[in-house]
C-alpha positions in Angstrom: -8.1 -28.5 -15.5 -9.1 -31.9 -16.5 -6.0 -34.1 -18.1 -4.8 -34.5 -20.7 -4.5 -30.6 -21.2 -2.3 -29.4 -23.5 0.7 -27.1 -22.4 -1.3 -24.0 -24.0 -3.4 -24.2 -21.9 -2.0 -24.9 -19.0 0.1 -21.3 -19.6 -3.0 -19.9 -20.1 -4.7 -21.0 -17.1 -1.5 -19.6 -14.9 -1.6 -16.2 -17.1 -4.9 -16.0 -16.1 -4.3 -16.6 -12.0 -1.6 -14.2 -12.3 -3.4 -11.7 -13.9 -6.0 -12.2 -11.5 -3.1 -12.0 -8.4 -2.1 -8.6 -9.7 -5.7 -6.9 -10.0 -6.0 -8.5 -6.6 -2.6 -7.1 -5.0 -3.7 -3.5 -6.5 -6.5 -3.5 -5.0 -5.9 -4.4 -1.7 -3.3 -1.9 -1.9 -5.8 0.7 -3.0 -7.8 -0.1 0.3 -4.6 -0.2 2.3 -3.9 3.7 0.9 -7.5 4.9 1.5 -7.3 3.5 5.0 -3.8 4.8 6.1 -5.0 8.6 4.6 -8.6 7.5 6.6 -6.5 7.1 9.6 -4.7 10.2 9.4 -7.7 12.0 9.4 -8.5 14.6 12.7 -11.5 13.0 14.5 -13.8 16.2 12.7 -12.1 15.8 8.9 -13.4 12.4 9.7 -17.2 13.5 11.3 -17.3 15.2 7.5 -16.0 12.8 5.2 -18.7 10.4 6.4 -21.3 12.7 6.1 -20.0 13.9 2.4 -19.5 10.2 1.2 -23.3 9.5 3.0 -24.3 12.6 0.0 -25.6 15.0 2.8 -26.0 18.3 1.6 -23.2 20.7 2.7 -25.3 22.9 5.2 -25.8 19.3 7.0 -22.4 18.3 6.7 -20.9 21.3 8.1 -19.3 22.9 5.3 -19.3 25.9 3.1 -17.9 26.3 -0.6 -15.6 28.7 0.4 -13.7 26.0 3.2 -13.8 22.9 0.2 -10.3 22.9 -1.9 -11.7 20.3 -4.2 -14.4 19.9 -6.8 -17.4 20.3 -4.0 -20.9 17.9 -3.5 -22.8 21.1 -4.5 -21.4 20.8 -8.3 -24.2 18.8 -10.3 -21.9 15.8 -10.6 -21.7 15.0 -6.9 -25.9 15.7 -7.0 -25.7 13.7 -9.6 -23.6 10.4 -8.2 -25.9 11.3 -4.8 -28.8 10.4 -6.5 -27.9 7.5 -8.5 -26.8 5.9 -5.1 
């Protein structure tokens, strides 16, 4: 900010930098979450979470339907996002 500013805008400016520090400090806390459950991983849950995030198709990634407790890459959403990527 150049002077003179008025106080306005001044509060402004630091709503805005603290707004921006909060997105910031969730984020890197978002990271920090995915990493720690990352990290927690067994060296083969690991092996096929890169292949699935990589949008191979489950007979490559080793998986079936039946083993998958979540909405699977074979739905048309995750062929979908796959392609799109």
């Amino acid at each position: 900010m150049t002077k003179p500013f008025r106080d306005k805008d001044l509060l402004d400016a630091i709503q805005q930098a603290l707004e921006r520090d909060r997105k910031g400090l969730s984020q890197r806390a978002a990271v920090e979450e995915l990493r720690s459950r990352f990290a927690s991983l067994t060296p083969r849950e690991r092996a096929v979470m890169q292949r699935v995030v990589a949008c191979y198709p489950l007979e490559n990634v080793g998986l079936t339907q039946i083993s998958l407790s979540w909405p699977h890459p074979s739905s048309e959403a995750w062929e979908h996002e796959c392609r799109d990527n």
